[in-house]
N, C-alpha and C positions, 0 to 999 in steps of 0.2 A: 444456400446453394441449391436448395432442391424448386426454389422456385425459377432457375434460372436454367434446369434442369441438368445438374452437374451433379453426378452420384456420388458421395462422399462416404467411408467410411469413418468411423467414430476414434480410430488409431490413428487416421492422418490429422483430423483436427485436432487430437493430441498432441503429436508431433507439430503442429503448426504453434499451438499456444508455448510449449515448450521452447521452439526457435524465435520466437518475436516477443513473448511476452518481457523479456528483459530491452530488447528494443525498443518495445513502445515506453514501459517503465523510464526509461534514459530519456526519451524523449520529452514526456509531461513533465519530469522534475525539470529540466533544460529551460520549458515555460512557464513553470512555476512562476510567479510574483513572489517579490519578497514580502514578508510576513508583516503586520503592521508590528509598533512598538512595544504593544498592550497582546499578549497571549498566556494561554494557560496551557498547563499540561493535566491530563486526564490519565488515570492509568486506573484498569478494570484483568481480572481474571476469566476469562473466556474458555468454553472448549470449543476446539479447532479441529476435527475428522477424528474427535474420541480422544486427543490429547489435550490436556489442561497448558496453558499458557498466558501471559501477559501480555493485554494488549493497552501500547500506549497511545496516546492523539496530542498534538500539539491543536490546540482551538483557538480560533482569533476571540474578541471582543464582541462580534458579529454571531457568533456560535459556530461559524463554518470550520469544519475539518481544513486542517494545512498539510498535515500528513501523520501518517500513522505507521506502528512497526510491532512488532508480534516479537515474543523472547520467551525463552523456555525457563532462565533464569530473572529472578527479579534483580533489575540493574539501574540505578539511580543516576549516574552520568551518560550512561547511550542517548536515553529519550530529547535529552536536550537538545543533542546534536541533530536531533529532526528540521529544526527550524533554521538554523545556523547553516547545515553544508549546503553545496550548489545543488 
């Protein structure tokens, strides 16, 4: 923004990520492709802003991430439904 010379505080781009990031979220799943036949699931323990959690990836055949989901509890039927829902 500052090259377009629009001043921006660092509390409205908060506020902006906050109002649209579930927007955009809704939107890339919407164009997802569906998943080939052949994928794996990945699941690793990560820390995330000093908290310890599970991070899961459904991975095609190709190694490419399909999607991914962060859980505070270890949960063995959530991660599936990565690939499965719309």
């Amino acid at each position: 923004m500052a090259e377009r010379g629009v001043v921006l505080d660092h509390a409205t781009l908060n506020r902006w990520v906050s109002r649209y990031a579930g927007l955009v979220a809704d939107a890339s799943r919407y164009k997802k492709r569906p998943a080939d036949r052949s994928w794996r699931m990945d699941e690793t323990y990560v820390k995330v802003k000093g908290e310890w959690v599970y991070l899961y990836r459904a991975i095609d055949k190709h190694g490419k991430t399909l999607d991914f989901m962060l859980s505070n509890r270890r949960n063995k039927a959530a991660p599936t439904q990565l690939v499965s829902r719309p």
